[in-house]
N, C-alpha and C positions, 0 to 999 in steps of 0.2 A: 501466369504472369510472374516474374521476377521483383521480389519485395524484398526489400533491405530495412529488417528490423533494428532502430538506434533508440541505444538506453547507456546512460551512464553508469551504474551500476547491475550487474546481474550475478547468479548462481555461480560458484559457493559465497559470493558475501552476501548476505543475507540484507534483503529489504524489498519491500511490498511492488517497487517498479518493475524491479527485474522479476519476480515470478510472475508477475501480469506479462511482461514480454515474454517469458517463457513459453506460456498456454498460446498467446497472442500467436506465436513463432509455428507451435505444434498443429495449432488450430489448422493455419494455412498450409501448414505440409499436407496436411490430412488429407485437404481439399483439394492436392496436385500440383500446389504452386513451390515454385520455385523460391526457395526463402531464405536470407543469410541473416546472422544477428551479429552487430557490429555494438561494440561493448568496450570499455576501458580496461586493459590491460591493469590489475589493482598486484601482482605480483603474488596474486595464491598459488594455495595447491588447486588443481584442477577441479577434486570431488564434486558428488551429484551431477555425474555424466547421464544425463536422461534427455536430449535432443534426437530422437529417430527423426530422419529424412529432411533435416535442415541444419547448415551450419552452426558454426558459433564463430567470428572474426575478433582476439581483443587486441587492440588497438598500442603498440605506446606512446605513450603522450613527452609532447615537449616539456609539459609544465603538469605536473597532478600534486591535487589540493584537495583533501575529500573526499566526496563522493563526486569533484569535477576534474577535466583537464582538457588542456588543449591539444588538441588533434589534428592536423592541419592533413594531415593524409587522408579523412575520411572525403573531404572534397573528392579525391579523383577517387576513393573506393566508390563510392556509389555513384558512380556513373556506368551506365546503360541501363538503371535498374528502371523499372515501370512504374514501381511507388514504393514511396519513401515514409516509412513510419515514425515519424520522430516524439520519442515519451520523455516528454519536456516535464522540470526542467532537466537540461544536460548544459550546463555551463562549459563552454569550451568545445563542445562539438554541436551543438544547436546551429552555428554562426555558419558552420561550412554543408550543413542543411540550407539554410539558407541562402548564401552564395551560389548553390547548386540549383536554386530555382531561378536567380535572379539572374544567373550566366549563362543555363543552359535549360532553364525552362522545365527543370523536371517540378513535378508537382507533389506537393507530402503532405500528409495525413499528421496532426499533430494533435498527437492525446494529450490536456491537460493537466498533469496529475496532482498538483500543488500549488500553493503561495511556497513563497519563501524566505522568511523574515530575518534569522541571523542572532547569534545568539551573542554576540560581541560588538562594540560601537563600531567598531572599523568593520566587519562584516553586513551591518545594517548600511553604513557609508556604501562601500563599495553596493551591494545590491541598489540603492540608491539611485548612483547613478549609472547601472547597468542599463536597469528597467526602462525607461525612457530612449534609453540610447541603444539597444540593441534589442533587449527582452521581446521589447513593443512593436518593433520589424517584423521580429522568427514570429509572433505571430498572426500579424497581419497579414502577412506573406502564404500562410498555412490555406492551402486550398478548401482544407474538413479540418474542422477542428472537433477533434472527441473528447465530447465532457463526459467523466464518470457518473455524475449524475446533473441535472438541471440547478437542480436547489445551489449544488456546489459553484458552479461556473458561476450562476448569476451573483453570489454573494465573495467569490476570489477577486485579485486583482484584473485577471484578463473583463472581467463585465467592463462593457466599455471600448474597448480596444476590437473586438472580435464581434464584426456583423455577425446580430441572428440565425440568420438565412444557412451561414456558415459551420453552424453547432449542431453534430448530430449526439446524440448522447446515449454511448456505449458502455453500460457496467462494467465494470471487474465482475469475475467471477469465479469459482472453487470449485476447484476437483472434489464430487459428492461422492468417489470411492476411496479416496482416500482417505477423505472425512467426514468420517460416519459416525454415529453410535457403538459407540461400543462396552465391553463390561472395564472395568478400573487394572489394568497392569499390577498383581500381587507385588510383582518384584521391584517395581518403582513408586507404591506407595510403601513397602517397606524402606526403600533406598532411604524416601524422602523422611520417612516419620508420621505418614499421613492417615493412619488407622483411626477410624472414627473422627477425623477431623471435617470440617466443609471448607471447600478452597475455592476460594478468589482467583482468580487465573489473570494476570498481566501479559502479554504476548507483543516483546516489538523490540527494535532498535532503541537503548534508552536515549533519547534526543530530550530536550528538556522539554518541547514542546507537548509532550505526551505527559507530562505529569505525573510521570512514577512517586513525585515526593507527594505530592496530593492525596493521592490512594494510598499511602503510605502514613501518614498523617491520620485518614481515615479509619484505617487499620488500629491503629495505637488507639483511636477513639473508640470504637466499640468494643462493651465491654463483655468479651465472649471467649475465652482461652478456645474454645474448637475453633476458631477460625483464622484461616492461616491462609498468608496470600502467598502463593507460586508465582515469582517472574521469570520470566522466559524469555530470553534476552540476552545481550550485553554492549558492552563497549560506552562510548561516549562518556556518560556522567557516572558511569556504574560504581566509583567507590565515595561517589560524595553522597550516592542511594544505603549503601551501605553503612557511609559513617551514621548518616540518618539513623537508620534501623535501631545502628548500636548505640546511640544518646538517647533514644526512645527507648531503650530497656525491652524492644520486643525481637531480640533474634531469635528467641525458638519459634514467636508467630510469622515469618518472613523465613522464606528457601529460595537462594538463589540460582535456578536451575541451569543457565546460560543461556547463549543462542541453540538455539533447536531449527533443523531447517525441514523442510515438507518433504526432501528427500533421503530423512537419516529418523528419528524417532517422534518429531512434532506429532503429528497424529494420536499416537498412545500417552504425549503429553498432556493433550487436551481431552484426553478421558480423564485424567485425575481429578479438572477441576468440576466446582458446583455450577459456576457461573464467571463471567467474564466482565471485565470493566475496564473500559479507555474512556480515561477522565481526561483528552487531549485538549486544551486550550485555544488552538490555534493551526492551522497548515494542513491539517486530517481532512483531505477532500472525500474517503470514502470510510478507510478502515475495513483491509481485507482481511484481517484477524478475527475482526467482526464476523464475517459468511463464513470462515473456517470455525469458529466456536459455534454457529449455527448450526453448521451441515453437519456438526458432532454431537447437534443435540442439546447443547446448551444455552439458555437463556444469555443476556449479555445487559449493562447498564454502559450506557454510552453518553456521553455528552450532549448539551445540546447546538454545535456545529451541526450547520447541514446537510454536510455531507452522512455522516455517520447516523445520523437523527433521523433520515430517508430510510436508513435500512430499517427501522424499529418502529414497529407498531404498540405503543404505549402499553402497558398493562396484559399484551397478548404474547407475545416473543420476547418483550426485554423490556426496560425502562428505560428513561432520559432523565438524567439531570442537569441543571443549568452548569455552564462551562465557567469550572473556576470557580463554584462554589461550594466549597467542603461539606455546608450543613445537610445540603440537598444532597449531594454524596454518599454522605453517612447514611442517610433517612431512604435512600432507592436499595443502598447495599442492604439495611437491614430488615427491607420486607422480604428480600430475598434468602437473608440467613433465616429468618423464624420460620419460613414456608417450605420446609421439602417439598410440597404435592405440590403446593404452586411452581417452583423449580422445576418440577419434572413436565408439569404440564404445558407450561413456556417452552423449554426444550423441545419437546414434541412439535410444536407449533411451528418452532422456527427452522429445524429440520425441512418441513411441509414446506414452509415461504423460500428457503434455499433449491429444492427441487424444481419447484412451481416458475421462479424468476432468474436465479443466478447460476444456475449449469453450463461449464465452461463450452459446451455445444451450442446452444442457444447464443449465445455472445459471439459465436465464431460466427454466425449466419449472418450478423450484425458488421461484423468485423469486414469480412471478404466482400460484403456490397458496397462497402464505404469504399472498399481500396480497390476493387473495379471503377468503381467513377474516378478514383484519383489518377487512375492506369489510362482513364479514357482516350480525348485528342491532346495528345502532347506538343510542346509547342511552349511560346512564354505564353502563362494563363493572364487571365484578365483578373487584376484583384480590386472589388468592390470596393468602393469606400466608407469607411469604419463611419460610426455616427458618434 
């Protein structure tokens, strides 16, 4: 079948949707299908050319704002395709998915990966009155709607909007050879400083929703000169993280590594650290940084959002702490500083639960059955009515 995978952001800029469409893209080649990824033209350089047997189309937009823009030409690009993968949200090209169902009937697959709340009054406005007026269409209109996980969808804004019946729930999941166990990089614990340190590992876009000052805060609070947080990362808020750091008087416990992508050194990144923490607040439907520090072996403290809390079996693989609040923060990070063996033995575990559940194979099986029934009798689909 012929699949046209849309994402508003992908490889080289760096963010969780576009790698999930990347594998998503691969997966399907693998299995013989005909597959093109249509993607926002963002004005990079090309790197991490790693697509065998399936296109990549970017797009330019009349209007680009973020990670969104309007694309009014993806309308007639995906036409003739079989199924239409749309990894919402994608503001600006969602509308002409849309359109595409409602004019000619083609039917899409629409992953849910996020809320999305807005970090500015005027950005909370406008989402506002998007959602209602467009949002709440693209995905009524959505033939399959794939939730990353159960917990997530029912507690996001689509709960509500999106018949039951409608939700199939399709993990993320990680390349377990590219991220594995491995021993500590000499040369980049040297680079870093990190000789007998234990490291905290941060892994993401800094969006503020994700709470780098939190962790950061928490940092400054325990009182352990070996411990020292690695972010991995950049952009967004990164020098107001920064100025943090330096009013807190802990730069030498805090390295700013930058973005790291899964196709250049990330991997050997995530051997440096002890353990991993996304203290996100808010919009984190899964946290695939999460399965990447697992399938490496590492332990993780994650919030308690449902999304991310799903991956994490309390006390076995990782902890939870309540979202948003520091003391519980402090108090999961530092059973984890005092405990090497415990560390190691979480590690171990959560490797095992990555193998066991999240192998990007396993997820393709899942993937290709969805988008055969979306391929099925084409035609304007019949869309139930939302409760």
């Amino acid at each position: 079948m012929r699949v046209a995978e849309i994402v508003s952001t992908y490889p080289p800029l760096h963010g969780g949707m576009g790698y999930v469409c990347h594998h998503n893209a691969r997966l399907l080649a693998q299995r013989g299908h005909d597959v093109t990824v249509f993607t926002l033209d963002h004005g990079l350089p090309q790197g991490w050319v790693d697509s065998p047997g399936f296109r990549v189309v970017r797009l330019r937009a009349t209007l680009l704002h973020g990670d969104g823009g309007v694309v009014p030409s993806l309308y007639r690009r995906v036409s003739g395709y079989d199924a239409i993968h749309l990894h919402y949200p994608f503001y600006g090209g969602g509308e002409y998915v849309w359109l595409a169902s409602v004019l000619r009937g083609q039917r899409y697959l629409l992953t849910y990966h996020m809320d999305v709340h807005g970090n500015t009054p005027f950005k909370r406005a406008a989402i506002g009155l998007y959602e209602p007026l467009l949002g709440r269409q693209i995905l009524r209109r959505a033939f399959r709607v794939g939730a990353v996980s159960r917990a997530h969808i029912e507690s996001s804004r689509a709960a509500g909007v999106v018949p039951l019946e409608r939700i199939m729930e399709i993990p993320n999941g990680v390349d377990t050879e590219r991220f594995q166990p491995r021993s500590k990089d000499p040369e980049l614990v040297e680079r870093y400083g990190l000789a007998g340190k234990t490291v905290a590992l941060f892994v993401g876009n800094l969006q503020p929703f994700k709470r780098l000052d939190l962790l950061i805060d928490a940092i400054a609070a325990i009182d352990d000169t070996d411990l020292v947080l690695m972010v991995i990362g950049g952009g967004y808020g990164e020098n107001r993280y920064k100025a943090q750091v330096r009013d807190l008087g802990i730069g030498h416990r805090v390295v700013f590594a930058g973005p790291r992508g899964p196709g250049e050194d990330l991997p050997a990144h995530y051997t440096l650290g002890d353990f991993l923490v996304l203290p996100s607040t808010h919009s984190e439907s899964f946290g695939l940084v999460v399965l990447e520090a697992m399938a490496s072996g590492k332990p993780v403290v994650v919030s308690s959002l449902p999304g991310p809390a799903a991956l994490v079996e309390e006390g076995r693989d990782g902890l939870i702490a309540r979202a948003g609040d520091l003391r519980d923060l402090i108090d999961k990070m530092r059973e984890l500083v005092s405990d090497r063996e415990r560390r190691e033995a979480m590690g171990e575990k959560a490797r095992e639960k990555v193998l066991a559940k999240y192998r990007w194979d396993r997820i393709g099986e899942t993937l290709e059955a969805v988008l055969l029934e979306v391929a099925g009798n084409q035609g304007t689909p019949e869309v139930p009515t939302t409760r």
